[in-house]
TORPA-4810 file (N, C-alpha, C, O; in nm, 3 decimals):
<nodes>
NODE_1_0.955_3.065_-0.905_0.926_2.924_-0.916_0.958_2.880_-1.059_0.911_2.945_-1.153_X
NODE_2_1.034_2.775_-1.080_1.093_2.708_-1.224_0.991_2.685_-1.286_0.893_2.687_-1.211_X
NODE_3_0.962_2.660_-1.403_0.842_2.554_-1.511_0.838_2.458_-1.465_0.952_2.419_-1.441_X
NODE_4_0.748_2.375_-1.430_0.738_2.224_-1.411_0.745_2.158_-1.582_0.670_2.180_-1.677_X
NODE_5_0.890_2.054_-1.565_0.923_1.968_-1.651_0.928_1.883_-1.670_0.900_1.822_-1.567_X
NODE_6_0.952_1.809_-1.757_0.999_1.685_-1.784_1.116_1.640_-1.701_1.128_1.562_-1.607_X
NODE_7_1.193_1.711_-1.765_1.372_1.695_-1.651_1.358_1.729_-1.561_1.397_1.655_-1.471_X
NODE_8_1.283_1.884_-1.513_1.250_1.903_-1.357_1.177_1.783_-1.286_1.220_1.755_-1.174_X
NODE_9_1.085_1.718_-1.328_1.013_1.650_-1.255_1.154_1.530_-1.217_1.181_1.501_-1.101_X
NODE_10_1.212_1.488_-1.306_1.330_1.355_-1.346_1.410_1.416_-1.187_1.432_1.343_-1.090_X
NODE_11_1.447_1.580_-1.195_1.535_1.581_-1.093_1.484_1.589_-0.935_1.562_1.580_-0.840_X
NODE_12_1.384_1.602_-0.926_1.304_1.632_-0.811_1.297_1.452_-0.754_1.322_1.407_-0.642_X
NODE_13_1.254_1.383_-0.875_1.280_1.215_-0.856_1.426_1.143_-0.791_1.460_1.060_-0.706_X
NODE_14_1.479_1.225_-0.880_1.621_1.138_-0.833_1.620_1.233_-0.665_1.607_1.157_-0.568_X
NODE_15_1.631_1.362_-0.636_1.665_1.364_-0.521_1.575_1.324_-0.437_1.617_1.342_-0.323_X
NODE_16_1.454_1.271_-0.439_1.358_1.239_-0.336_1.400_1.067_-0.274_1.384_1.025_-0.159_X
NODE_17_1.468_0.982_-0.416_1.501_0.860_-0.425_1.607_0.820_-0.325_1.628_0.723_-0.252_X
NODE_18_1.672_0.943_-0.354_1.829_0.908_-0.305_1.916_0.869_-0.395_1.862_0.822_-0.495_X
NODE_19_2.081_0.872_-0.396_2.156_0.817_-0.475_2.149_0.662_-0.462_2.110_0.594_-0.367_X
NODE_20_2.193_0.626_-0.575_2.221_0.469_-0.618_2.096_0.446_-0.615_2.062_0.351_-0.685_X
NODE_21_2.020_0.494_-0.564_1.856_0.396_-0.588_1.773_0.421_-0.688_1.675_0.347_-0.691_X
NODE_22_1.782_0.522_-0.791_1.718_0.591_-0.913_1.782_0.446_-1.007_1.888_0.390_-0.981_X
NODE_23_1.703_0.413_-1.099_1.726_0.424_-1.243_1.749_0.521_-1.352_1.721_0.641_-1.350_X
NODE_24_1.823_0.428_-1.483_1.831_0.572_-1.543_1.704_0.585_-1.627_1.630_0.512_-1.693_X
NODE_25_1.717_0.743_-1.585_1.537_0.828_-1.616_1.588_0.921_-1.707_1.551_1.038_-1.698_X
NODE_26_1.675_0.882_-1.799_1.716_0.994_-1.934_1.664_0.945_-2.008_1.657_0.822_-2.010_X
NODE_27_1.589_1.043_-2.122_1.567_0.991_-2.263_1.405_0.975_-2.253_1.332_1.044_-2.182_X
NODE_28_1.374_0.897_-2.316_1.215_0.885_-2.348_1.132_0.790_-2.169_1.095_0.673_-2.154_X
NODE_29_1.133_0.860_-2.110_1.065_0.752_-1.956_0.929_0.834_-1.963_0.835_0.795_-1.893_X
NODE_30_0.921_0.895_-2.006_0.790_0.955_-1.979_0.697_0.889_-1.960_0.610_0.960_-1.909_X
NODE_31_0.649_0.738_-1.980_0.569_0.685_-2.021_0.576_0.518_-1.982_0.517_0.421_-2.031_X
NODE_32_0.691_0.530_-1.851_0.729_0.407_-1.808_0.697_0.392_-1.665_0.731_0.482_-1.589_X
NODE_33_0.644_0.304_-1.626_0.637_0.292_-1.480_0.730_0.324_-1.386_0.842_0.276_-1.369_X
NODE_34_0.678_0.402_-1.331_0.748_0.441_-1.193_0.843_0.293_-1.111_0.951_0.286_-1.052_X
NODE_35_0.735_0.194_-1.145_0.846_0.096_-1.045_0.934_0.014_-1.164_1.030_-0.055_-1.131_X
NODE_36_0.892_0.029_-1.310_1.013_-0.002_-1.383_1.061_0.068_-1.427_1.102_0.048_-1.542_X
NODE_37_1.084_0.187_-1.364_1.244_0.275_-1.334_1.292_0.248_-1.217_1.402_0.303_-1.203_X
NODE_38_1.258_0.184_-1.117_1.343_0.132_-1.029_1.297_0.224_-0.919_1.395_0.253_-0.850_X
NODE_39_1.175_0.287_-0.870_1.101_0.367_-0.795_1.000_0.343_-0.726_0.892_0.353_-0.785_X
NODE_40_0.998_0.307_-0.592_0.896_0.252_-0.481_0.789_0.370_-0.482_0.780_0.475_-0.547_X
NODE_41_0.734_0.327_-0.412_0.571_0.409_-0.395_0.612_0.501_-0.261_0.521_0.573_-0.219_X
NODE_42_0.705_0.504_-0.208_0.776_0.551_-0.107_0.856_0.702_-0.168_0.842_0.811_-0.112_X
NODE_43_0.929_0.681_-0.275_1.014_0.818_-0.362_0.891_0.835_-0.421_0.857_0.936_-0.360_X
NODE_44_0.795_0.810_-0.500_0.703_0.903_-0.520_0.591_0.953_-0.473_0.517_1.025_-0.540_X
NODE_45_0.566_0.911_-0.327_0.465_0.998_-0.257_0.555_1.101_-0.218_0.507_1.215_-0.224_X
NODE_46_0.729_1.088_-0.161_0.821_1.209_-0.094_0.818_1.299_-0.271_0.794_1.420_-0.271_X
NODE_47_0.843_1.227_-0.410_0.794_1.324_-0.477_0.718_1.447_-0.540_0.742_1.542_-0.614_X
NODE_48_0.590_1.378_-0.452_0.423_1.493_-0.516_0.437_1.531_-0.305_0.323_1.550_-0.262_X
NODE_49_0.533_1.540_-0.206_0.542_1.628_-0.090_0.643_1.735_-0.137_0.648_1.847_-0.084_X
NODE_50_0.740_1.687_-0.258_0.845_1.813_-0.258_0.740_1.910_-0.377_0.750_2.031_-0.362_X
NODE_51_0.657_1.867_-0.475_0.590_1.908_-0.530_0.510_2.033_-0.521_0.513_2.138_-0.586_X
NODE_52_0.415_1.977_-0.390_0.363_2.116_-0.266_0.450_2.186_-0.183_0.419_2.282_-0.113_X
NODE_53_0.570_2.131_-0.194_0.677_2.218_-0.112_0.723_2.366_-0.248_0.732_2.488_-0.234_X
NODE_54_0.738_2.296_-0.342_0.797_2.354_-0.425_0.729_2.468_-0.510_0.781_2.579_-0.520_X
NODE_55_0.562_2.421_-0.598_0.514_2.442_-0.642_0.376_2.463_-0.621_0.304_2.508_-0.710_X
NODE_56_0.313_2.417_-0.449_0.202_2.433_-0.435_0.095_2.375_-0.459_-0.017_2.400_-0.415_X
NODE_57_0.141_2.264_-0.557_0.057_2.142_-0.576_0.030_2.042_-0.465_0.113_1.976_-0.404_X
NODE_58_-0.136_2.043_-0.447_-0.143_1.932_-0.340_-0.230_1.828_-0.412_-0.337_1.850_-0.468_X
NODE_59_-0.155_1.691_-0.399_-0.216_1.599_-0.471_-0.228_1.475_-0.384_-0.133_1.426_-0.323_X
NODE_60_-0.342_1.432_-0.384_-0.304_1.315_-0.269_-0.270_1.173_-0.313_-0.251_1.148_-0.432_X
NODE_61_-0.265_1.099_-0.237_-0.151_0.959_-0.187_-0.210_0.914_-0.332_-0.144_0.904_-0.435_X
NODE_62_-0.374_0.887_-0.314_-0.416_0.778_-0.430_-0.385_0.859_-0.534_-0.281_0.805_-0.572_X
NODE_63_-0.402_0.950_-0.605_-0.362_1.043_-0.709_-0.203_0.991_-0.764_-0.170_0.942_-0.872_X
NODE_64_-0.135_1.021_-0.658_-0.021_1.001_-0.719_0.069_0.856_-0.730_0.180_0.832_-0.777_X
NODE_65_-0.047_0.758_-0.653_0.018_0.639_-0.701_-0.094_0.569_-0.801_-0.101_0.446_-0.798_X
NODE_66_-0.163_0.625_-0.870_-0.249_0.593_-0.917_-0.187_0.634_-1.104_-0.198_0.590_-1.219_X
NODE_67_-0.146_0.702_-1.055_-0.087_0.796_-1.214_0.021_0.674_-1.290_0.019_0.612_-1.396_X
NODE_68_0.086_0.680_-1.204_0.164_0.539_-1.266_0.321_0.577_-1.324_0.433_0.538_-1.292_X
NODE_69_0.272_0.669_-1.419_0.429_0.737_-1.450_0.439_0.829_-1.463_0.334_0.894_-1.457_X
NODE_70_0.591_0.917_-1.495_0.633_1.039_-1.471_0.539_1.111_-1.592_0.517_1.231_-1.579_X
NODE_71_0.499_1.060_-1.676_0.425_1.193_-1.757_0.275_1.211_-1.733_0.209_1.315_-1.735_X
NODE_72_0.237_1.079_-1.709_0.100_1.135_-1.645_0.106_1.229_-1.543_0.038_1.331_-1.559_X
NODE_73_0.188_1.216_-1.414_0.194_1.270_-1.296_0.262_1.391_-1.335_0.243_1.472_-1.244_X
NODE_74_0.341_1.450_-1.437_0.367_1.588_-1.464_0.221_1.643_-1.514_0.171_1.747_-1.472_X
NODE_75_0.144_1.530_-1.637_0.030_1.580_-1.648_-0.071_1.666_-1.542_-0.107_1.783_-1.545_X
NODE_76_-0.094_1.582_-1.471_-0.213_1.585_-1.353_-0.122_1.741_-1.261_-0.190_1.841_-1.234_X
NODE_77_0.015_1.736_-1.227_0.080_1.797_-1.158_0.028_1.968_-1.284_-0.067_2.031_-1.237_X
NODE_78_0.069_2.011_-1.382_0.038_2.078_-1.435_-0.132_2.120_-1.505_-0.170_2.223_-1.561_X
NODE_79_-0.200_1.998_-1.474_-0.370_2.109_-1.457_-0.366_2.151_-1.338_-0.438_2.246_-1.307_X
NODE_80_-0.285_2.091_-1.248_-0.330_2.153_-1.085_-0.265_2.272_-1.065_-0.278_2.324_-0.954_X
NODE_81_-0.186_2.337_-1.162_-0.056_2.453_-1.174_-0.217_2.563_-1.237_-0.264_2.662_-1.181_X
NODE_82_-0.249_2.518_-1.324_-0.312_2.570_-1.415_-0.499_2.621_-1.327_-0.549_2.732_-1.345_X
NODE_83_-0.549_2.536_-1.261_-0.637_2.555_-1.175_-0.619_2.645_-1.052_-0.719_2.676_-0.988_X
NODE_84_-0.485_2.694_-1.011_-0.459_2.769_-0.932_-0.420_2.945_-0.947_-0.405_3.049_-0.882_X
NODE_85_-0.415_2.891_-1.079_-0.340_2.984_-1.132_-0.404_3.131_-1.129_-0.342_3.226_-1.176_X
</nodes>
């Protein structure tokens, strides 16, 4: 199983999104809303499902639309790495 990242999380986003429908999520987004990167509440619930697919993290619906952006939700995604551990 990879490290959960910054860029990992970015790529797990773009493929959950689909092409053409991502914004660009290079550079400093850590800290930007999910829907002003151009991301429905739709790519990031299929996000935190590839999450538990991937990594075993189960986080639910309100959790992860509640987080808001990609670094909180790597946050929260990595104590739950860390609680299992």
């Amino acid at each position: 199983m990879p490290d959960l990242t910054l860029d990992e999380l970015a790529r797990i986003l773009r493929e959950c999104a689909g092409e053409g429908e991502n914004a660009d999520i290079e550079g400093e987004f850590e800290n930007v809303l999910f829907a002003d990167l151009g991301y429905d509440s739709l790519a990031v619930l299929e996000m935190a499902a590839r999450l538990k697919q991937d990594y075993g993290i189960e986080l639910t619906d309100e959790e992860v639309t509640e987080v808001g952006t990609p670094g909180r939700l790597l946050e929260l995604a990595r104590r739950q790495i860390a609680a299992t551990s």
